[in-house]
C-alpha angles and dihedrals in degrees: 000000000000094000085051091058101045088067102051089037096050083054100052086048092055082045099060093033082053092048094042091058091043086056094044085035111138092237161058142176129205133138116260109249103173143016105213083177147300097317102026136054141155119256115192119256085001098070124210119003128204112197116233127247107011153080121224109188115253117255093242137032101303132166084252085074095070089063103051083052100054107038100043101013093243119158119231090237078065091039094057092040093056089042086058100052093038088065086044084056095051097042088044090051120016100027107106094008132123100239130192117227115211109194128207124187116314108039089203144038128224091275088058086253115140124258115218144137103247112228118193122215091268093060102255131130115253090199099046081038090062092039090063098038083055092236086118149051126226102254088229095179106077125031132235133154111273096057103104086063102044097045082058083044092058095036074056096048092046095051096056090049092243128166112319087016095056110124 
C-alpha cells in the first residue's frame, strides 16, 4: 500500500512545484491593445501595465510636475510636450504588438497594475528605449535591476539634449 501511494504523491508534488515556477515564472506574453500614455499601457488577457523603472510625464498639470521642476529645472509646457510624444512613441512602436513582460521583483504597483519591463518583438526594451529617447525619467525611488543602465541612458540622453533634456 505504501508503495501504491509514493508514486501518485511524488507527482502531485512535481505538479505543485511545476505550477508554483510557472506563477513566479520571469515572463509573460500578451498583444498591446491600448496606450493609456508614455509609462502605461493595456496587454490582453494581462490588464494595465505600468512600465518599470521610469517616469513619463502626465498629459495635464499633476503633483509629479513639481518634481520634474525642481530637480532638473523643466518647465510643464516641456513636460506636456514630451507627454505627448511619449504616447506617439508607444503607439508607433508597442500598439498592436505581442509584447513580452520581464518581472522584477513586485508584480504590481500600488494601483494593482503590473510591473514589467516591456520587451517588443525585436527584442528591445521599450523602457530603456524611452529613457534614452528622453522621453523618460529614471523612477529613483524604488530599486530594481536595470537601474544602473537606465540611470547612464538618461546621463546619454541629457547630454544630447534629447526629450525631456531638450534646452
Amino acid at each position: 500500500m505504501r508503495q501504491a501511494l509514493r508514486l501518485p504523491l511524488a507527482l502531485l508534488l512535481l505538479l505543485l512545484l511545476g505550477s508554483a515556477l510557472s506563477a513566479c515564472g520571469a515572463e509573460a506574453r500578451g498583444r498591446v491593445s491600448w496606450i493609456h500614455d508614455g509609462d502605461t499601457l493595456e496587454v490582453e488577457g494581462l490588464g494595465r501595465v505600468r512600465l518599470l523603472g521610469i517616469d513619463a510625464p502626465e498629459a495635464k498639470d499633476s503633483a509629479r510636475d513639481r518634481f520634474y521642476q525642481e530637480r532638473f529645472g523643466i518647465a510643464p509646457p516641456r513636460l506636456r510636450q514630451t507627454a505627448g510624444d511619449a504616447l506617439r512613441f508607444n503607439i508607433r512602436h508597442a500598439k498592436g504588438q505581442v509584447v513580452s513582460l520581464r518581472f522584477d521583483g513586485e508584480r504590481r504597483d500600488r494601483h494593482g497594475r503590473l510591473l514589467a519591463y516591456v520587451i517588443l518583438p525585436d527584442g528591445r526594451n521599450l523602457n530603456l528605449l524611452l529613457v534614452e529617447e528622453g522621453l523618460a525619467g529614471v523612477y529613483r525611488r524604488f530599486d530594481f535591476s536595470l537601474k544602473d543602465d537606465f540611470l547612464r541612458a538618461e546621463e546619454q540622453a541629457r547630454q544630447r539634449q534629447k526629450g525631456l533634456w531638450a534646452k
